[in-house]
C-alpha positions as CSV (number, residue, x, y, z in Angstrom):
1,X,20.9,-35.8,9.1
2,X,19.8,-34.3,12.2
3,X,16.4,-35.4,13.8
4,X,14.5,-34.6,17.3
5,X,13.9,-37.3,19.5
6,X,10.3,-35.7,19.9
7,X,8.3,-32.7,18.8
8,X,6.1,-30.9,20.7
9,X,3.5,-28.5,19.0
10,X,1.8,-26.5,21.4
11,X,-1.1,-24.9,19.4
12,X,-3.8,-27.0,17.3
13,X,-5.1,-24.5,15.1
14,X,-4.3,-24.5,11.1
15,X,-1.0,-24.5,11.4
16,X,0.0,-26.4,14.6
17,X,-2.6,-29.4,12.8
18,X,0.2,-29.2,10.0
19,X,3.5,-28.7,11.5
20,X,2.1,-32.2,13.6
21,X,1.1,-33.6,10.1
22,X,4.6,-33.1,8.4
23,X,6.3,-34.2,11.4
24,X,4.7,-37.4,11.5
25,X,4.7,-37.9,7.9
26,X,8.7,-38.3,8.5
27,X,8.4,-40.8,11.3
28,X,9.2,-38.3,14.1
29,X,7.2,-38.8,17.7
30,X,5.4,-35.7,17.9
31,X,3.0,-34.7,20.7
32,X,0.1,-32.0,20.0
33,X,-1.3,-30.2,22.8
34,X,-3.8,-27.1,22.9
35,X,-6.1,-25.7,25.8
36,X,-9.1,-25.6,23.8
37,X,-10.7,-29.0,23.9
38,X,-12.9,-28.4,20.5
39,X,-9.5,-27.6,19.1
40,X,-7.9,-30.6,20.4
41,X,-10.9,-33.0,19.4
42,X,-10.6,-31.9,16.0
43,X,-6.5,-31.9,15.7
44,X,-7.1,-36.0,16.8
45,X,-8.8,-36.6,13.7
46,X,-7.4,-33.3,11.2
47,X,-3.6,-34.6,12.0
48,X,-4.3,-38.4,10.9
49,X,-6.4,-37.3,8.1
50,X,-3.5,-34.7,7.1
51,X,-0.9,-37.0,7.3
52,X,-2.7,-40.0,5.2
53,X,-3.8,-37.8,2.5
54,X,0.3,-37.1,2.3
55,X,0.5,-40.7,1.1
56,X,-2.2,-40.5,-0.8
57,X,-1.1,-37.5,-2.6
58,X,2.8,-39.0,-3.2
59,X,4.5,-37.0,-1.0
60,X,4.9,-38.9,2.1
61,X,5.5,-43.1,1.9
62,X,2.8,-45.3,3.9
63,X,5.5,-47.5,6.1
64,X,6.9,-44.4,7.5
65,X,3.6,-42.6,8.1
66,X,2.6,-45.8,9.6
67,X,4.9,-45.4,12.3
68,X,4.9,-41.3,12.6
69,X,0.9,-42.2,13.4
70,X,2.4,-44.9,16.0
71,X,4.2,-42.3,18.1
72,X,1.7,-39.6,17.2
73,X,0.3,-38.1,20.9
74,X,-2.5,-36.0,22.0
75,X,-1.5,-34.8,25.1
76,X,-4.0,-33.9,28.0
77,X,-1.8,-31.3,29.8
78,X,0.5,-28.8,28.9
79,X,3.7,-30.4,30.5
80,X,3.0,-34.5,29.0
81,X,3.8,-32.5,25.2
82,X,6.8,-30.8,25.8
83,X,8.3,-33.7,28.2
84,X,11.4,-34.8,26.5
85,X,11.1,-32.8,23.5
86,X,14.3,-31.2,21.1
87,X,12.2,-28.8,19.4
88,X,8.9,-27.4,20.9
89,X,6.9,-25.5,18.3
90,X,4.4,-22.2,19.4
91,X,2.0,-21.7,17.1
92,X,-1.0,-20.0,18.4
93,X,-3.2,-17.2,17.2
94,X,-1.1,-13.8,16.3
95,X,-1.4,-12.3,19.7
96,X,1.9,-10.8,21.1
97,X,0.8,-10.8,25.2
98,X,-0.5,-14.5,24.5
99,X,2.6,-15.6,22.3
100,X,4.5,-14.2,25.6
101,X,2.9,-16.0,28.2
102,X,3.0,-19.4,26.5
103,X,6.7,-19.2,25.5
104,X,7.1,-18.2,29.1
105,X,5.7,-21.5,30.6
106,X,7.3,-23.3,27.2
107,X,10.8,-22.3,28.8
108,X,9.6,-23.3,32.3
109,X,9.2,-26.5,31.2
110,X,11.3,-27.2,28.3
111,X,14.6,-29.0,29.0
112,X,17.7,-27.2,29.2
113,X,19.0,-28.1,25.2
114,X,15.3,-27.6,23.6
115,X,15.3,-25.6,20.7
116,X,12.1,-22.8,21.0
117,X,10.2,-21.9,18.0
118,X,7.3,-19.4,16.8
119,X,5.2,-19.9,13.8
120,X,4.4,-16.1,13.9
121,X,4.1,-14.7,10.2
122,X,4.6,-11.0,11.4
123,X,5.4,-10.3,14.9
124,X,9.1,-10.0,15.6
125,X,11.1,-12.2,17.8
126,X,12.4,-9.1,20.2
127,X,8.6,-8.8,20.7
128,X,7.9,-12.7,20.8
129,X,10.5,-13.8,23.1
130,X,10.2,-10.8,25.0
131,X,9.7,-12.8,28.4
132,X,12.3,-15.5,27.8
133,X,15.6,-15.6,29.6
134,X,17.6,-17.8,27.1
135,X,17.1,-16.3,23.9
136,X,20.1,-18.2,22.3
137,X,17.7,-21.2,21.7
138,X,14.7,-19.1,20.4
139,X,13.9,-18.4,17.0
140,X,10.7,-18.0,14.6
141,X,10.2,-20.7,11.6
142,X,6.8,-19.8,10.2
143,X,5.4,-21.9,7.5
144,X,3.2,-21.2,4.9
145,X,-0.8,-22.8,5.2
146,X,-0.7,-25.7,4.6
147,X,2.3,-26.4,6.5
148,X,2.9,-30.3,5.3
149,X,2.4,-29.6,1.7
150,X,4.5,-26.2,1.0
151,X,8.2,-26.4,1.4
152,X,9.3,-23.0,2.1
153,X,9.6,-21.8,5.8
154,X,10.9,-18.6,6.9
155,X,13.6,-18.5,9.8
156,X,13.4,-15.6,11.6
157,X,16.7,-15.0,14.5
158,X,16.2,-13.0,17.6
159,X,19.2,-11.0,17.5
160,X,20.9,-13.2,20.4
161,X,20.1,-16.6,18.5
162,X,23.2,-18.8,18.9
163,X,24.1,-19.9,15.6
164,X,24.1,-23.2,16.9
165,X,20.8,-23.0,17.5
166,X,20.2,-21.2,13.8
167,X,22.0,-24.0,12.2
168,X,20.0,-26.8,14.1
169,X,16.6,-25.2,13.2
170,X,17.5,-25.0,9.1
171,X,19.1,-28.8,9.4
172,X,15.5,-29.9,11.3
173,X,13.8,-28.2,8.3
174,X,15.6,-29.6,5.7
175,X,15.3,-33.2,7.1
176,X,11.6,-32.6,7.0
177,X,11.5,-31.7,3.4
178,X,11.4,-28.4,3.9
179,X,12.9,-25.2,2.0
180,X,14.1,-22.6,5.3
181,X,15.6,-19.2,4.5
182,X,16.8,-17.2,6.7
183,X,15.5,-13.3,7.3
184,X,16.0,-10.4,9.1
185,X,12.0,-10.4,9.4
186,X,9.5,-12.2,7.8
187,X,8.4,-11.2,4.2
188,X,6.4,-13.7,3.1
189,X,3.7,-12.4,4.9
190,X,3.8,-8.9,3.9
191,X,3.9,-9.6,-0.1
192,X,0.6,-11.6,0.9
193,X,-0.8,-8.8,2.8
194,X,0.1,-6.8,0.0
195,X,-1.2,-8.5,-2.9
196,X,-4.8,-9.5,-0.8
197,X,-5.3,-6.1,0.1
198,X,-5.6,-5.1,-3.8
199,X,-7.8,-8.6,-3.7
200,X,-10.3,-7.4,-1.2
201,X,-10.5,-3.7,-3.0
202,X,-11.3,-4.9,-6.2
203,X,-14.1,-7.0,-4.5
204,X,-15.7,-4.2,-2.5
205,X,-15.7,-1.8,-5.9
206,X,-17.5,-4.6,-7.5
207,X,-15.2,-4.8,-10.1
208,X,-14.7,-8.8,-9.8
209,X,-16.3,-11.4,-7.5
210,X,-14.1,-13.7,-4.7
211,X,-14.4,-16.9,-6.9
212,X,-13.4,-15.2,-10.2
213,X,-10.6,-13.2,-8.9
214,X,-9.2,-16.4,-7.0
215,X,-9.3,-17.9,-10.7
216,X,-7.3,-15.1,-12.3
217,X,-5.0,-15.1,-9.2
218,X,-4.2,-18.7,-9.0
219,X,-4.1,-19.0,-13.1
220,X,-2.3,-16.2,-14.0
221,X,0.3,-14.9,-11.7
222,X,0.7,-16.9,-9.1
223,X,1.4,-19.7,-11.7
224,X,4.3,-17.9,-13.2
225,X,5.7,-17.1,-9.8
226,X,5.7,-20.2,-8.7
227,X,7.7,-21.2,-11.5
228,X,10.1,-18.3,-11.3
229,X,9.1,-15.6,-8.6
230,X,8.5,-11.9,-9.8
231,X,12.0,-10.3,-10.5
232,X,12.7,-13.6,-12.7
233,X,9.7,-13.8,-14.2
234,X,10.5,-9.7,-15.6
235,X,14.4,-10.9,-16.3
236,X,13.1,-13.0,-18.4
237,X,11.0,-11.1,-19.9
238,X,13.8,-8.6,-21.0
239,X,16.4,-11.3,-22.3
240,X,19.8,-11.3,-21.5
241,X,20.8,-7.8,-22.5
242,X,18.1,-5.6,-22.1
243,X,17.1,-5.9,-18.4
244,X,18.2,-2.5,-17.8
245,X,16.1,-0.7,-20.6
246,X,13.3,-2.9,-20.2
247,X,13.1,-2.8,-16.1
248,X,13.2,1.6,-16.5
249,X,10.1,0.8,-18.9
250,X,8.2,-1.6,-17.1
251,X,8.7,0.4,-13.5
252,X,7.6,3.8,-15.4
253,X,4.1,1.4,-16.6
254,X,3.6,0.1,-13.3
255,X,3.9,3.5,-11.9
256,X,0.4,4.4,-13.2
257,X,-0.7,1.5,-12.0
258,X,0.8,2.0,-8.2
259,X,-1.2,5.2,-8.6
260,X,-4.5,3.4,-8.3
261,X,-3.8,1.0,-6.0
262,X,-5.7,0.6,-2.9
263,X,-3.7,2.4,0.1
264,X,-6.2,2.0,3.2
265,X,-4.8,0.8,5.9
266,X,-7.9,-0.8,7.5
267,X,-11.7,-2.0,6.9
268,X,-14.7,-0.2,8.5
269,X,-16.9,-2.5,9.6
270,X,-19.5,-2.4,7.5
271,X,-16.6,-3.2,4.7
272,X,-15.5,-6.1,6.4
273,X,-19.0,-7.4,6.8
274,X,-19.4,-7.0,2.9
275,X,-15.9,-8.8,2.4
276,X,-17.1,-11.5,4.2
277,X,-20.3,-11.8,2.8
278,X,-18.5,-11.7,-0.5
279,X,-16.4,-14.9,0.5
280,X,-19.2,-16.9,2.2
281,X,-21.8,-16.2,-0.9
282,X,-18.9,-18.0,-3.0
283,X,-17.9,-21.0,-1.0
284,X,-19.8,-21.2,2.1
285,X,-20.6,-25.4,2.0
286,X,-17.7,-25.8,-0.2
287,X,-15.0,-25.7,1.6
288,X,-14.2,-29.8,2.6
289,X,-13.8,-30.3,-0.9
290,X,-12.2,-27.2,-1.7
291,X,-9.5,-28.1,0.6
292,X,-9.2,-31.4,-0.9
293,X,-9.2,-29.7,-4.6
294,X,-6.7,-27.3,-3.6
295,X,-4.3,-29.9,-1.7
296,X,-4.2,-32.2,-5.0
297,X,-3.6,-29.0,-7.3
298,X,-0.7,-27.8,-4.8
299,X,1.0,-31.3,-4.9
300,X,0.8,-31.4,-8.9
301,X,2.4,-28.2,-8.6
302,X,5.0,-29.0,-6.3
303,X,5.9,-32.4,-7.8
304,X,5.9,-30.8,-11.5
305,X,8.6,-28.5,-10.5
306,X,10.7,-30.8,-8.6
307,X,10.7,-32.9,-11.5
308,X,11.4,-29.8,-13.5
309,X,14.3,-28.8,-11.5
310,X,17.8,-28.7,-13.4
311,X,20.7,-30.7,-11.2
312,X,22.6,-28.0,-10.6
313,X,19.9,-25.4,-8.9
314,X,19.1,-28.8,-6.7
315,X,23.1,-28.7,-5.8
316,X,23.4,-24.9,-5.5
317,X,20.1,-24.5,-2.3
């Protein structure tokens, strides 16, 4: 098993507060660093409160938390985090001339064998790395939120990615628990995009509100995809022997249904202001113990389908 000697995570947003989390959940030093001091005074107390609620919830043990919380560092400048590091992690906001600049100094300052991540979920890595001068150690791995709690992460190459440097980032993964796949681009991102977007329009036509259309969401399809994913879940529908038949049906019913779909490609603002109205009337004041609610149900989840799991799909990934 192959583990960095230290992580750095340059970014304490969302996700940077979890990629820190599930690092030191498995023991590994990990130094957290952002410019913004209100984001760095609440990553102090957000990563410990992450990574103990890990233990808590089952998924992480105490005596190795215990010591990931030991070597846990909040670094005051830029260069103290990514000192000595084998993997430095970028995750900042989703803006390409920022994501540049910062990789930039990363590389200035990274040693000469440290492998160079982005946690973008939809800008590609020509555009990412487009400052960089080795691009053999540079790669996206962008989690899903919350980082320390769902498994899968998509591995994105730059088209000059070593494979070394591919085969390192997927065996880091994997030591932390973690389910990497490797894409040409991220997709993960787009099905989400996708789906919300038919969210948000059935919202604004008043046709559902947020909290009940979360409900049917998260109790309807979402369950059966996380047990099985969509094309499964409509393979199994069929049987064995009647996929083809059945999948000509079901695309010429869904058909009608792509007809109606929302196809905008943007909010006017007076939309977005509704939209966001819509989401603060249902769980504005809510949302410390929605989190919690939602990080107990996501851990039932995930521990009822490991458990579920037959032996040989385990050997097969």
């Amino acid at each position: 098993m192959t583990i960095p000697r230290k992580v750095a995570v340059i970014g304490a947003g969302d996700i940077g507060v979890g990629w820190a989390a599930l690092c030191a959940s498995a023991g590994w030093p990990v130094a957290i660093f952002d410019l913004n001091s209100s984001a760095m005074e609440r990553a102090s107390s957000e990563v410990v409160r992450r990574t103990l609620a890990l233990v808590a919830l089952g998924r992480a043990p105490e005596g190795i938390v215990e010591r990931g919380l030991r070597e846990l560092v909040r670094a005051n400048f830029f260069s103290e985090a990514i000192q000595d590091a084998d993997w430095v992690i970028e995750s900042i906001h989703e803006d390409v001339v920022a994501k540049q600049k910062l990789l930039a100094a990363i590389e200035q300052e990274a040693g000469d064998d440290a492998l160079i991540s982005s946690s973008s979920s939809g800008l590609s890595p020509t555009e990412i790395f487009g400052r960089m001068r080795r691009l053999d150690r540079c790669l996206v791995t962008h989690p899903l939120n919350p980082p320390e709690l769902i498994p899968l992460v998509e591995v994105v190459p730059e088209s000059r990615t070593s494979a070394a440097s591919m085969n390192r980032a997927v065996e880091y993964l994997r030591s932390l628990g973690r389910f990497p796949i490797v894409l040409k681009k991220s997709i993960v991102g787009r099905v989400s995009a996708a789906v919300w977007r038919e969210c948000i329009d059935l919202v604004l036509q008043g046709v559902i509100s947020v909290d009940d259309l979360d409900r049917a969401v998260s109790l309807g399809p979402a369950i059966g995809w996380a047990a099985a994913g969509p094309h499964l879940t409509y393979h199994l529908a069929a049987g064995e022997g009647g996929i083809r038949s059945f999948t000509q049906h079901l695309l010429a019913s869904f058909e009608s249904w792509w007809q109606q779909l929302a196809h905008w490609a943007q909010l006017d603002p007076e939309e977005q202001r509704a939209l966001i109205q819509a989401i603060e009337r249902a769980y504005k004041g809510k949302v410390e113990f929605l989190r919690e609610a939602r990080d107990r149900r996501l851990s039932a989840i995930l521990k009822a389908l490991e458990q579920a799991r037959a032996p040989s799909e385990s050997e097969s990934d």
